[in-house]
DSSP file (Angstrom, degrees, kcal/mol; ACC not computed):
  #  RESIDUE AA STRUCTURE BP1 BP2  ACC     N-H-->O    O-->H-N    N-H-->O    O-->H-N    TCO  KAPPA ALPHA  PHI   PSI    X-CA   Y-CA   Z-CA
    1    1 A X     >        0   0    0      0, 0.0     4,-1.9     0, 0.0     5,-0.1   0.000 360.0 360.0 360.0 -41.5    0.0    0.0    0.0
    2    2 A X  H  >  +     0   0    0      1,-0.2     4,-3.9     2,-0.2     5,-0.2   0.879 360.0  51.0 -58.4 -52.9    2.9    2.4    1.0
    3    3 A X  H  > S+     0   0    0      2,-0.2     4,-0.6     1,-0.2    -1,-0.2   0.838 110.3  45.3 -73.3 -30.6    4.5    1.8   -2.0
    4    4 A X  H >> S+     0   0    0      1,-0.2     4,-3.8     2,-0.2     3,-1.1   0.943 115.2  46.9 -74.3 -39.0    1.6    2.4   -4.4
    5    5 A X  H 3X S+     0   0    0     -4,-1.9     4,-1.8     1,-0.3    -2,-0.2   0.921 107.2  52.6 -50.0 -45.1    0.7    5.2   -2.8
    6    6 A X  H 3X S+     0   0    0     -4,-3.9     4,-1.0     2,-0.2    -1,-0.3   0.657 117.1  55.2 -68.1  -5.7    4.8    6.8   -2.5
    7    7 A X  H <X>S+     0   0    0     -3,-1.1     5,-1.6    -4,-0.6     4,-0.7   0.892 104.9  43.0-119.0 -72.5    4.3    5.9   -6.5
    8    8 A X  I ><>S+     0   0    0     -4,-3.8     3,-2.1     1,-0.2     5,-1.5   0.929 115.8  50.3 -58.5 -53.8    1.4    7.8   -7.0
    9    9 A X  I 3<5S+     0   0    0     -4,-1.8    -1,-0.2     1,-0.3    -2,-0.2   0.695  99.5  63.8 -77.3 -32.6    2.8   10.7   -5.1
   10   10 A X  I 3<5S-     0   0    0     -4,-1.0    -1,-0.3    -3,-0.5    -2,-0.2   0.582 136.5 -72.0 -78.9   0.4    6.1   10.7   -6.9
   11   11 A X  I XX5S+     0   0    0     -3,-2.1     3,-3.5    -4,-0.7     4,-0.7   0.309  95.0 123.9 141.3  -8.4    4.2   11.6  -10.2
   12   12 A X  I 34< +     0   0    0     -5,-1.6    -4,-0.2     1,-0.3     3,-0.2   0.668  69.6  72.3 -67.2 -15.7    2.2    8.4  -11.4
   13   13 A X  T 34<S+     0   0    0     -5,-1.5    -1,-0.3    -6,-0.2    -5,-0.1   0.509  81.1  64.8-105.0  33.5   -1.0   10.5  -11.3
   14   14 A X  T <4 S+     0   0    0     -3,-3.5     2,-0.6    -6,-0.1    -1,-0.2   0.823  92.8  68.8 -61.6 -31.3   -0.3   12.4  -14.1
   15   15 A X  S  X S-     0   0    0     -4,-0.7     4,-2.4    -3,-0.2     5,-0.3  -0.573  77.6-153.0 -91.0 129.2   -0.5    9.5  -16.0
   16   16 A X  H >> S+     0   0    0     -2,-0.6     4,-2.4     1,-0.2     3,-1.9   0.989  92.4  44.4 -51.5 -67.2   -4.4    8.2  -16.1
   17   17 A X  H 3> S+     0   0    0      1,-0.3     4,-2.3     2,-0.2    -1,-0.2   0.736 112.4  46.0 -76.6  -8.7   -3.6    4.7  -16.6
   18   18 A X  H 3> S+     0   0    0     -6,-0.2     4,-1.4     2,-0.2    -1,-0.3   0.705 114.7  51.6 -62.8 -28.8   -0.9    4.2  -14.2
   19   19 A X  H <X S+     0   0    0     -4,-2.4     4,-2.8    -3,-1.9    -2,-0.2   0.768 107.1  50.4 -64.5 -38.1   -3.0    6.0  -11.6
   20   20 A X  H  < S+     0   0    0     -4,-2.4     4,-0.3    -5,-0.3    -2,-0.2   0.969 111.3  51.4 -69.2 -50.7   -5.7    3.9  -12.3
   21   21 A X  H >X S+     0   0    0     -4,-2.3     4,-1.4    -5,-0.3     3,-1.3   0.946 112.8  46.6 -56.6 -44.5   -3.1    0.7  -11.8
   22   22 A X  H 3X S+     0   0    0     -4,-1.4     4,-3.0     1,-0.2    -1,-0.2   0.814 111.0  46.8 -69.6 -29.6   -1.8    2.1   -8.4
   23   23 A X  H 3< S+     0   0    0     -4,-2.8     4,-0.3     1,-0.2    -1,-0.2   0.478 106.4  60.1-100.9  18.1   -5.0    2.9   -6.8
   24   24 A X  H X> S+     0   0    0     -3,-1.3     4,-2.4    -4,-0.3     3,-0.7   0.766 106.7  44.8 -98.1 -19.7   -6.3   -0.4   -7.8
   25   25 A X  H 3X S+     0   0    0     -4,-1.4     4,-3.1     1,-0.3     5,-0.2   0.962 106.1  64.5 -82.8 -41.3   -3.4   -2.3   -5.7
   26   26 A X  H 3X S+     0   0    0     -4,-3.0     4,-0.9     2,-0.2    -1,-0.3   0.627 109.9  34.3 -50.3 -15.3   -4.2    0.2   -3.0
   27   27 A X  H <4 S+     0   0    0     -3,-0.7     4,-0.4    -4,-0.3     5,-0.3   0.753 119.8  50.3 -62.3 -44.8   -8.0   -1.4   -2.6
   28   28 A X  H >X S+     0   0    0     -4,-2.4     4,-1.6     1,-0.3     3,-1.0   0.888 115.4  41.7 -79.5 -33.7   -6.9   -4.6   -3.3
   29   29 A X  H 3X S+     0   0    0     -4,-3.1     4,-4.0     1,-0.2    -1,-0.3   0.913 114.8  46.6 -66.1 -45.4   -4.1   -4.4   -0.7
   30   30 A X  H 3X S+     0   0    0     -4,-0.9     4,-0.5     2,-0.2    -1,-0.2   0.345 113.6  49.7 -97.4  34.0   -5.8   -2.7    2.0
   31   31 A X  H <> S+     0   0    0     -3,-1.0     4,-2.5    -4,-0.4    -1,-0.2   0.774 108.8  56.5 -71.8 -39.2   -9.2   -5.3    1.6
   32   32 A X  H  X S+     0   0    0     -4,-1.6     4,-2.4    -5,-0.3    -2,-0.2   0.932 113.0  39.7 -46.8 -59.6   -6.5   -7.9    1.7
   33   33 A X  H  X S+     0   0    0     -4,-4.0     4,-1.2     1,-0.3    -1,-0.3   0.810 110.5  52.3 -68.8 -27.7   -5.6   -6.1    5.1
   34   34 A X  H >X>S+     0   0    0     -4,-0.5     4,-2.5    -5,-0.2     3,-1.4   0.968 113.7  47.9 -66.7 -44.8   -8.9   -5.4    6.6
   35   35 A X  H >X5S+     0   0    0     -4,-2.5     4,-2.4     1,-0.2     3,-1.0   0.990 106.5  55.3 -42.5 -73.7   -9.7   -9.3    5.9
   36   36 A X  H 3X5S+     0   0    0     -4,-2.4     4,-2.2     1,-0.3    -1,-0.2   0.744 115.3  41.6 -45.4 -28.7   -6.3  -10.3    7.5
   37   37 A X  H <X5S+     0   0    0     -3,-1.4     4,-0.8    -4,-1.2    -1,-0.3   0.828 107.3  57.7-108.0 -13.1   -7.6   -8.2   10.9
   38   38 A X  H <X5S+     0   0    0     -4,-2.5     4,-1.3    -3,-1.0    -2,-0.3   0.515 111.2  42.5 -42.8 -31.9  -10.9   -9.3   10.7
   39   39 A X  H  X<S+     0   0    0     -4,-2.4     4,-2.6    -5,-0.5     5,-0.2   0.874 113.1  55.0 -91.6 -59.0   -9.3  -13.0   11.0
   40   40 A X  H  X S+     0   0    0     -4,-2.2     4,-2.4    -5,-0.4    -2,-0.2   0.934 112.1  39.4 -26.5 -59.5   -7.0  -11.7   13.5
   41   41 A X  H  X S+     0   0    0     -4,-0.8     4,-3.1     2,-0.2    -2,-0.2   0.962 114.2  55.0 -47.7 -59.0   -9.9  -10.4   15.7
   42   42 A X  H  X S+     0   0    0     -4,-1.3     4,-1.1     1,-0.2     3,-0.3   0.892 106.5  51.7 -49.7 -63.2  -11.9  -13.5   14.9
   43   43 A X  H >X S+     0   0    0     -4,-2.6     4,-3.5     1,-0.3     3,-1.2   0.936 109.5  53.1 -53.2 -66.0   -8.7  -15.9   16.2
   44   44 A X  H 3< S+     0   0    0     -4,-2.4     4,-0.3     1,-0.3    -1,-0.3   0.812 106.5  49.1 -57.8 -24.0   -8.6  -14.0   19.6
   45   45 A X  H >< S+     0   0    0     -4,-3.1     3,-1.2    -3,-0.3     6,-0.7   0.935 108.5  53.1 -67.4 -37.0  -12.0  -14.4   20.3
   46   46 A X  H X< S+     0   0    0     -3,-1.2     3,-1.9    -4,-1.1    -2,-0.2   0.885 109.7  47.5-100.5 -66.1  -11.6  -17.9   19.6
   47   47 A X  T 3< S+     0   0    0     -4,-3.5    -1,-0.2     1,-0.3    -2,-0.2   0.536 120.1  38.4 -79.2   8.7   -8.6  -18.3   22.2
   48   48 A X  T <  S-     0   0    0     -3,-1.2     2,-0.6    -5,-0.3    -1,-0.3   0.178 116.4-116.0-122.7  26.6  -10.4  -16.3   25.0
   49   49 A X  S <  S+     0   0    0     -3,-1.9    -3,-0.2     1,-0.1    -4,-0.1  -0.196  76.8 123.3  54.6 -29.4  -13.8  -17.9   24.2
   50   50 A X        +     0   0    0     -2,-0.6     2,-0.6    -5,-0.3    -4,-0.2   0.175  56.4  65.7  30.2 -43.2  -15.6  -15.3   23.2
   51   51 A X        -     0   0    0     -6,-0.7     2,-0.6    -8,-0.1    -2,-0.1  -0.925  62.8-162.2-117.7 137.2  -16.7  -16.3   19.8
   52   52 A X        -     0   0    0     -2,-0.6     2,-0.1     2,-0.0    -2,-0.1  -0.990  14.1-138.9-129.3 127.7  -19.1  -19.4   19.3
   53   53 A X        -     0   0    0     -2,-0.6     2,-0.0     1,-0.0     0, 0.0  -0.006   1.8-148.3 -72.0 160.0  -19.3  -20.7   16.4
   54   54 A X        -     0   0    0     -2,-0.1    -1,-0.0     2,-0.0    -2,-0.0  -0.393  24.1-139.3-145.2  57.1  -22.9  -21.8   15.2
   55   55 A X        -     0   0    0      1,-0.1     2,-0.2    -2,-0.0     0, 0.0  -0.173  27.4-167.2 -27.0 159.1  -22.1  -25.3   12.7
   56   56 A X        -     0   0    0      0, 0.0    -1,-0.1     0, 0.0    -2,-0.0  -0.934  28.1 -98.0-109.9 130.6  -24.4  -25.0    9.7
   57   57 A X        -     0   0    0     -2,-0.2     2,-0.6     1,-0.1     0, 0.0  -0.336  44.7-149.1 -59.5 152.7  -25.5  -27.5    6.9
   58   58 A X        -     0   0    0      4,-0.0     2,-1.6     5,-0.0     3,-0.1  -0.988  15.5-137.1-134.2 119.8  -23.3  -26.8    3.8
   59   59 A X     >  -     0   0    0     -2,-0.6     4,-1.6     1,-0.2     3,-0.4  -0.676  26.7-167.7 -65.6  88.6  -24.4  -27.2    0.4
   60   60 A X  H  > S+     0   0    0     -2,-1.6     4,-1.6     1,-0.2    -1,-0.2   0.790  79.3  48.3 -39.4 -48.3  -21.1  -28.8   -0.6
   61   61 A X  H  > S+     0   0    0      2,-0.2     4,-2.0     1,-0.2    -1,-0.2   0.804 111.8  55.2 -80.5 -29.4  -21.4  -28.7   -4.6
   62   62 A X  H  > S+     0   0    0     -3,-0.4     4,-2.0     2,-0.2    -2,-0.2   0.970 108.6  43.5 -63.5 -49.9  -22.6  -24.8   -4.4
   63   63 A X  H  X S+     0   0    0     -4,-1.6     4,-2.5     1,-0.3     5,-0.4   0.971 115.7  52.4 -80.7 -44.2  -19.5  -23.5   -2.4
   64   64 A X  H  X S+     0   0    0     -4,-1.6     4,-2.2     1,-0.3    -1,-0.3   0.905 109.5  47.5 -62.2 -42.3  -17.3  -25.7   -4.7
   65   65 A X  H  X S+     0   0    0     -4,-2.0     4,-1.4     2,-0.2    -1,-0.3   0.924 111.4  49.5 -36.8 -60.5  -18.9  -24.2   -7.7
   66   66 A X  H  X S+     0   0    0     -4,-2.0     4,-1.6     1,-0.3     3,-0.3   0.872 113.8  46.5 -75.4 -37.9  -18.4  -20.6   -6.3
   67   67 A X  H  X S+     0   0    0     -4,-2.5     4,-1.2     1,-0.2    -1,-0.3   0.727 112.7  49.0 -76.0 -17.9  -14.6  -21.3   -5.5
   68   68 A X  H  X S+     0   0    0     -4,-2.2     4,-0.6    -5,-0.4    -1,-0.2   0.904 116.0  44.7 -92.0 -10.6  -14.0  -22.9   -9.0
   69   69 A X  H  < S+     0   0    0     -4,-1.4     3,-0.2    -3,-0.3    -2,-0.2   0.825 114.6  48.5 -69.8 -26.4  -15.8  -19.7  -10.6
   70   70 A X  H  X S+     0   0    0     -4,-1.6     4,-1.8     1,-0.3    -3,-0.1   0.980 117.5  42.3 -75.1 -47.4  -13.9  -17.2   -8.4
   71   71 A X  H  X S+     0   0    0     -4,-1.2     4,-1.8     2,-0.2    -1,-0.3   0.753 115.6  48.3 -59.4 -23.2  -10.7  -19.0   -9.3
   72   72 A X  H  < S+     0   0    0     -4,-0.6     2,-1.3    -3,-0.2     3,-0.2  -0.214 108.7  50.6-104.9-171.8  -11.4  -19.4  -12.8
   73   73 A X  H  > S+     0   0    0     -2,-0.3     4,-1.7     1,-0.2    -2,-0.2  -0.854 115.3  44.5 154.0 -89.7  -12.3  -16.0  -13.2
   74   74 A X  H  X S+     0   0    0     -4,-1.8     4,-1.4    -2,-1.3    -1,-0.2   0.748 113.8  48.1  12.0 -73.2   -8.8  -15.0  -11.3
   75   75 A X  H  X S+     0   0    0     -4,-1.8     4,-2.2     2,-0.3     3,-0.4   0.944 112.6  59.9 -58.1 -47.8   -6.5  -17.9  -13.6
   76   76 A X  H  4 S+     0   0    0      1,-0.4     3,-0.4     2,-0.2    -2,-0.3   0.973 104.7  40.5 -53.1 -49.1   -8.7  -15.9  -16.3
   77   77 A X  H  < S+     0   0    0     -4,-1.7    -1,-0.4     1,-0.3    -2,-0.3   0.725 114.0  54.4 -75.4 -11.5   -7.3  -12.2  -15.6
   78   78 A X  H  <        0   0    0     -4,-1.4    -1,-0.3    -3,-0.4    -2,-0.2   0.489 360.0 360.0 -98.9 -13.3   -3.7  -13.5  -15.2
   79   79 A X     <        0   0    0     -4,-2.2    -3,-0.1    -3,-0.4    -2,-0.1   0.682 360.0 360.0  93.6 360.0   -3.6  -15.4  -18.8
């Protein structure tokens, strides 16, 4: 994030598409990171007790579906 950002700041938004490139790794990085402290959070509740979990039936063949479209979809934008 730092880096796109020192990037942008050193002159990359004159240029549209470069701007465009930099402040898209700045979302993508700092979802990444809000996820990553949201999982954080999640684990300490979990080791002071805090969080209870609530099992649910799981349509197995749906979620697999939605992880091989998200991946494919992913494999697609990288070539």
């Amino acid at each position: 994030i730092g880096s796109a950002a020192e990037t942008l700041d050193a002159g990359a938004l004159s240029d549209p598409a470069a701007a465009a490139r930099f402040v898209g790794i700045i979302e993508r990085n700092a979802e990444r990171m809000s996820r990553l402290v949201d999982d954080l959070l999640d684990l300490a509740k979990i080791e002071s007790k805090e969080l209870r979990l609530k099992p649910e039936p799981l349509d197995a063949r749906a979620a697999t579906d939605q992880a091989i479209a998200l991946l494919r979809h992913r494999a697609d934008r990288r070539g």
